[in-house]
N, C-alpha and C positions, 0 to 999 in steps of 0.2 A: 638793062639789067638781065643776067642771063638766070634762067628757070631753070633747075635742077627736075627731072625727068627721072633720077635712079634713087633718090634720097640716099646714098651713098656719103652726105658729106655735104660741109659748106663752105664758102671764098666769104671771108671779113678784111673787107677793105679799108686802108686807112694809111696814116704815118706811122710806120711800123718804128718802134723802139725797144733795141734789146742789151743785153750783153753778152753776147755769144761766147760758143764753148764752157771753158772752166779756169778762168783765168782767178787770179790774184788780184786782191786791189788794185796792186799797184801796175797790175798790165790793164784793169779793166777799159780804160781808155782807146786800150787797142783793138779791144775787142768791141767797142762800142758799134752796133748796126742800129744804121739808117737808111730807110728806105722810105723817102717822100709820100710817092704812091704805091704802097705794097700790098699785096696780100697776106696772108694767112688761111693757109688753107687746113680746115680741119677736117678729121674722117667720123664718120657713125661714131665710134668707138672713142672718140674723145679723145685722140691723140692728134698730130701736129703733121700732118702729110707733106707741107712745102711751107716756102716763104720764100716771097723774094719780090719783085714788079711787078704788077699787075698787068702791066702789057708783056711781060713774056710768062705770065701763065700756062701752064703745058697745058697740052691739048687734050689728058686725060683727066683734066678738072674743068674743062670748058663747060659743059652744061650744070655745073652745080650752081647753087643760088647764091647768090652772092648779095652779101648784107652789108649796108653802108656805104661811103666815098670815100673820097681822094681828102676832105675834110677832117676827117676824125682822125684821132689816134689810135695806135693797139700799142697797149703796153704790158707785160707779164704782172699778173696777180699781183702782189702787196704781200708781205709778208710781214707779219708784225710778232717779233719774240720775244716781247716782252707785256703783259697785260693784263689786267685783275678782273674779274668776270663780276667778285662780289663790290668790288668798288664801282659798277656802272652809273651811280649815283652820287657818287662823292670827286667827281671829278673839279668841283671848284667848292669845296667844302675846304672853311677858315679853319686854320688848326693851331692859329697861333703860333708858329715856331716852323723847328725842324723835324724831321724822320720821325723821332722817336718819341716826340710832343704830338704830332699831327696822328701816328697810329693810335697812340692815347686817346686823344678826345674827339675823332674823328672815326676811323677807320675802325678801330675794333667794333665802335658800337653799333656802325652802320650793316659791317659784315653778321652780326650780331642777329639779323632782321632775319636772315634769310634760312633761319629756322623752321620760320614760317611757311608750309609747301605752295602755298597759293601768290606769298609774296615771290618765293623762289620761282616760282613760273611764270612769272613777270617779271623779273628783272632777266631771265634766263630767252628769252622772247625779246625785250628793250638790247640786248645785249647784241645778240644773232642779228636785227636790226640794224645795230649802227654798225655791225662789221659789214652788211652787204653794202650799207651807204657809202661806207670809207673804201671799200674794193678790195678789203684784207682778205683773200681768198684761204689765206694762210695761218693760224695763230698760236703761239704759245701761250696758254693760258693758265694763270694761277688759279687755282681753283674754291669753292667755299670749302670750310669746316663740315656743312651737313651732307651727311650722304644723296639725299633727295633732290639737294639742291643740284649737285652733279649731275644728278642722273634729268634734272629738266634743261640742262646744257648740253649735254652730249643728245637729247632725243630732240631741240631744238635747229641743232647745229646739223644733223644729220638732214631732219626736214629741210633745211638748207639746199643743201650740198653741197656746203663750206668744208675745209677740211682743218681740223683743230688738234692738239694737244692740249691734254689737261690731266688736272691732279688734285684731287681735294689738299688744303692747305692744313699741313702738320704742323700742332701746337701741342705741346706736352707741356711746357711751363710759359708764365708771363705775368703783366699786372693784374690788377681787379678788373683794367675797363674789355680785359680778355678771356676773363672767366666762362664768357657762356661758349666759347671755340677750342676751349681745352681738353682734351682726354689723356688716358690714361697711355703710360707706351705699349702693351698690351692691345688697347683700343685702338689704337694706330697704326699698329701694323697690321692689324684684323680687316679696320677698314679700309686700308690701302691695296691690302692685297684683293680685298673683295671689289674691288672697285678696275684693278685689271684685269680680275675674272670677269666682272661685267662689261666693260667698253672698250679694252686693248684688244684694236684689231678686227672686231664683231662686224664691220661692215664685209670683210672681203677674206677675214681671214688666214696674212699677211701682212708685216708691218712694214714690207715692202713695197706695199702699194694702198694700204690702208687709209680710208679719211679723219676715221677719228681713232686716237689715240692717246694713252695713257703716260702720265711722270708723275715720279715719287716730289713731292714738294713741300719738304719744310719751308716754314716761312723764311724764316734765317737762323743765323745760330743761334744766336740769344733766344729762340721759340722753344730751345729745344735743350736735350741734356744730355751727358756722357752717352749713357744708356741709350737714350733715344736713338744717338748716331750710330751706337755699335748696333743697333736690331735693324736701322735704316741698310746699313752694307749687307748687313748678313742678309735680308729682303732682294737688295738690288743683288748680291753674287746669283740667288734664284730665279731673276725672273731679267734678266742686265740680257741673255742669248734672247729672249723674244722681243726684244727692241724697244723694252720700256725705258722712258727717259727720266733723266735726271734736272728737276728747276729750284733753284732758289735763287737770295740774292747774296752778294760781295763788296764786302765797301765801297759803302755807299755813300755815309757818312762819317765824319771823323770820331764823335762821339758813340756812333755805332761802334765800330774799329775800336775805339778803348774799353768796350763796355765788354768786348767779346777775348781781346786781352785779358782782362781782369778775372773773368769770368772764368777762363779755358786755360790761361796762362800757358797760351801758344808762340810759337816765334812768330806767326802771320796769322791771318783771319784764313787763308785760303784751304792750310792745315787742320782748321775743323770738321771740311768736305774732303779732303783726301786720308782718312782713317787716323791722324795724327791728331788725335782731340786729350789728347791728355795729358796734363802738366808738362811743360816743357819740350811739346810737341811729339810726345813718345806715345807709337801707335798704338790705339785701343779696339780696332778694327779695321776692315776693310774699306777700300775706296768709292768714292762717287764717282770719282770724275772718270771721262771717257765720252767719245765721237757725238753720245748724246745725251749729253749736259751741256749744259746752260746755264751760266751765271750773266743776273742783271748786273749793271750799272759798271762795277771796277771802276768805281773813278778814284782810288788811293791804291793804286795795286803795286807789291812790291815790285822787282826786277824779277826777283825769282819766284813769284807768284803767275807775272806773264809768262814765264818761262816755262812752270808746271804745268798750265794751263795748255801752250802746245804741244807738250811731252806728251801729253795722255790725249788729245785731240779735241777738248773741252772745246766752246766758246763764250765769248760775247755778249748779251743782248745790251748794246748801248741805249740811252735813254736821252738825249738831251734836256728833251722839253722838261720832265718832271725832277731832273736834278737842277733846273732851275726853280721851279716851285718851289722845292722844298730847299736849294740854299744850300746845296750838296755839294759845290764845285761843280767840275765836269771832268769824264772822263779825257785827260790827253788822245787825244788824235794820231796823232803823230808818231809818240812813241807807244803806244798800243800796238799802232798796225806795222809800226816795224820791227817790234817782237814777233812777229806770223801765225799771232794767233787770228782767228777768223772773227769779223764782228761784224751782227747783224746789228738792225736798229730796233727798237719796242718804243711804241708807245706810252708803256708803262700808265695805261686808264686803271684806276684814277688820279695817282699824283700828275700824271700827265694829263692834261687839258685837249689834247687833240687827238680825235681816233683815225685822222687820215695819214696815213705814213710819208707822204710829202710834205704834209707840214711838220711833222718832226724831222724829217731833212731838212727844211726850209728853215727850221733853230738850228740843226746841226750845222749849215754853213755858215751862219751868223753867229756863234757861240766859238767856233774854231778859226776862224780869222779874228778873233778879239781875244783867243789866247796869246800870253805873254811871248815876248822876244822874238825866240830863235822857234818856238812851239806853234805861234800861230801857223795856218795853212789855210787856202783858197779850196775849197775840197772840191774836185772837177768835178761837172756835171755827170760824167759815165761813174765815177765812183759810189756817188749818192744814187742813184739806178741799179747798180751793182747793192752796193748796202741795203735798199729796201725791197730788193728781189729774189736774185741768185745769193747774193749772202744770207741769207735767212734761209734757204732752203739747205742750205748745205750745211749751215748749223745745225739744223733738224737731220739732217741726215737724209734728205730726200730730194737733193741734186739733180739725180738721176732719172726725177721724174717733173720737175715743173723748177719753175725760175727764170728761166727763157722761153725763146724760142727754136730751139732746136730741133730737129725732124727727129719724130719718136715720142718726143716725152709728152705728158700730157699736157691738154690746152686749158691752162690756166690764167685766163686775161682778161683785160680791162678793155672796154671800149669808149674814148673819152669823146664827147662831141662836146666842143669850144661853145658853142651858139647855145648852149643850156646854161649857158655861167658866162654875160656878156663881159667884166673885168676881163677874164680871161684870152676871151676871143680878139677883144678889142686891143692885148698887148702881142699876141701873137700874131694879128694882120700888120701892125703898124711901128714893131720894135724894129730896130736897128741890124741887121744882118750882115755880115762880115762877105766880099764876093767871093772867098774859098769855101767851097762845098762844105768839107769836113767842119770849118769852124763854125758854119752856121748851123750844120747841124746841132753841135756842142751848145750854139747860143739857144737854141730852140726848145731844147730840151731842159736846159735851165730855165727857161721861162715857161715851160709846161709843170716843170713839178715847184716851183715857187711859188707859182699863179693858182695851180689847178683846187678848186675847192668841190666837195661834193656832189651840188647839183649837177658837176660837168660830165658823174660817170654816169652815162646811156646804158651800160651793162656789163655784168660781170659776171665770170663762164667760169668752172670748176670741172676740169677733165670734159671740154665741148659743152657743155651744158650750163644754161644760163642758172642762175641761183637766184632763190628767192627769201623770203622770211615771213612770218604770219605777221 
């Protein structure tokens, strides 16, 4: 092993797996790198100085230290865009029914708790936790109702050095079991805005390189009211140039989708977040949508709803797992992404049951070959790597700085060692491997992230720098 003499930087060795460049889905395949025994060489500064073999490592990285073997994996951070921060505990809570049953009897009242500043700093602590477990370096995060509760996420997450989006959850109307997360729209926009004065951008000062960061986030439409969405636009026209984001969710379910019909008497649900909230879809204010917004699930979405969506450069966060819990359908595959709009994957914790993002690929490729007919799809192994990495960064809008490995950006990675999770290791010494290089790399890789469960991650780095959690 070679000793580093200048601390200038470090070599992590391992099977390097990425998706290089900036490719499309549907080229991600082409862009899929593999490199057996590779490095990754990072610098001081937590950026990405090389990658490539470790036997031809240049000669100006020879004495740095070099951490790990030819054994492990490196794979780019996890990025999860879709996630509920006050549901950390209700991830397999019975709700009897669907969507709009389950936040009933479930979900409001759990969210409900964390009124409480002492329970809030513990679920906010439990939370930061299981994203260092899972290797999410990255998150979109819905946020609580309480201001304080916020503010023990964002001073959590930073103790980290995870890097987050979030948004206390806007509730202006709902049932009784929602009463205690309701305010006024006044109250709403007061504490919304006080909440990007407090944490948008405060680490660095740029939301172009920022870790933690702020979105407006009604919960969905039905949370909310005429009023509510026109003082939401008029909010985001103000504060939309400092790079605050936009989260809620989008048909998700069907009876949601009628409820919000009824309700708005719009030609589409998508119409209620593009300023068109009012009878008949005639506009009562300014838009959401744009590069960073984010709509969960879309799994009923019209033609011309995917369509608006990559007009204004909106995206994505697909869910698989938790539209199966709740009985949702799923979003099409297929014809999603060959609309162009961009779709990351979210965990969607709580209705979703797993915080590691390869196991919600691991539904997403079992859920989309069992789609009907001519819709089913086999979804390549570089696309679901692509989905739960570089597509979620680029949702966010932060492409430019992690998702890969690219020389420059920063080193946002995983390092997985097989031998901490024997399932794991025992399918990846003795699976079946195809003798054409490329295919085997493709098989590998599927059997890394179908297999890979949490004790397998040894570490996970945030701009160079390993993360931790109290």
């Amino acid at each position: 092993m070679h000793r580093n003499t200048n601390s200038v930087g470090q070599v992590y060795r391992g099977h390097v797996f990425d998706v290089a460049g900036s490719p499309t889905l549907a080229e991600s395949r082409r862009h899929l790198r593999s490199i057996p025994d590779g490095a990754l060489v990072v610098r001081a500064d937590g950026t990405i100085a090389w990658v490539g073999a470790f036997a031809e490592l240049p000669a100006e990285f020879a004495l740095w230290t070099v951490s790990g073997d030819a054994g492990n994996f490196l794979l780019p951070g996890f990025v999860d865009a879709h996630m509920h921060f006050a549901q950390t505990y209700s991830t397999d809570a019975f709700g009897g029914g669907h969507l709009l049953d389950w936040l009933d009897s479930c979900v409001f009242p759990a969210e409900a708790r964390l009124a409480d500043p002492d329970f809030a700093e513990r679920i906010a602590r439990d939370f930061t936790r299981r994203r260092v477990m899972a290797g999410t370096t990255s998150a979109l995060v819905f946020g609580s109702a309480f201001p304080q509760a916020q503010d023990a996420l964002f001073e959590a997450t930073e103790r980290s050095g995870l890097r987050i989006v979030s948004g206390r959850g806007i509730q202006t109307v709902g049932p009784p079991s929602s009463s205690a997360l309701l305010t006024s729209d006044r109250a709403a926009l007061d504490l919304a805005a006080a909440e990007i004065s407090r944490w948008h951008a405060v680490d660095t000062g740029d939301p172009l390189t920022a870790r933690l960061q702020v979105a407006l986030v009604p919960r969905f439409s039905l949370s909310v009211t005429p009023s509510t969405l026109a003082s939401l636009g008029d909010l985001y026209d103000d504060v939309r140039a400092s790079g605050v984001y936009f989260h809620s969710h989008l048909s998700e379910n069907v009876n949601e989708i009628a409820a919000v019909h009824s309700v708005f008497e719009t030609e589409n649900y998508l119409d209620t977040y593009d300023g068109h909230f009012l009878p008949g879809s005639v506009r009562g204010g300014s838009s959401l949508l744009g590069r960073r917004s984010i709509l969960a699930h879309a799994v009923h979405c019209q033609d011309g709803e995917l369509s608006r969506l990559v007009e204004t450069g909106s995206s994505i966060a697909h869910c698989p797992t938790s539209q199966q819990f709740l009985g949702s359908g799923t979003m099409p595959w297929r014809r999603t992404a060959e609309s162009g709009v961009t779709v990351a994957i979210g965990s969607d914790v709580g209705a979703g049951d797993e915080w590691l993002i390869s196991r919600v690929l691991n539904d997403a490729f079992k859920v989309h070959l069992s789609d009907s007919g001519s819709a089913s799809i086999a979804v390549h192994p570089a696309e679901m790597l692509f989905s739960g990495t570089l597509a979620g960064a680029r949702a966010l809008d932060m492409e430019a700085r992690y998702g890969n490995f690219d020389v420059g950006k920063d080193a946002d990675f995983l390092v997985i060692d097989p031998d901490r999770w024997e399932p794991l290791a025992a399918v990846l010494q003795n699976g079946i491997r195809a003798d054409d290089a490329a295919r085997a790399a493709e098989q590998t890789l599927f059997t890394l992230l179908m297999a890979l469960r949490e004790p397998a991650i040894a570490g996970v780095f945030v701009r160079g720098r390993r993360v931790t959690a109290d």
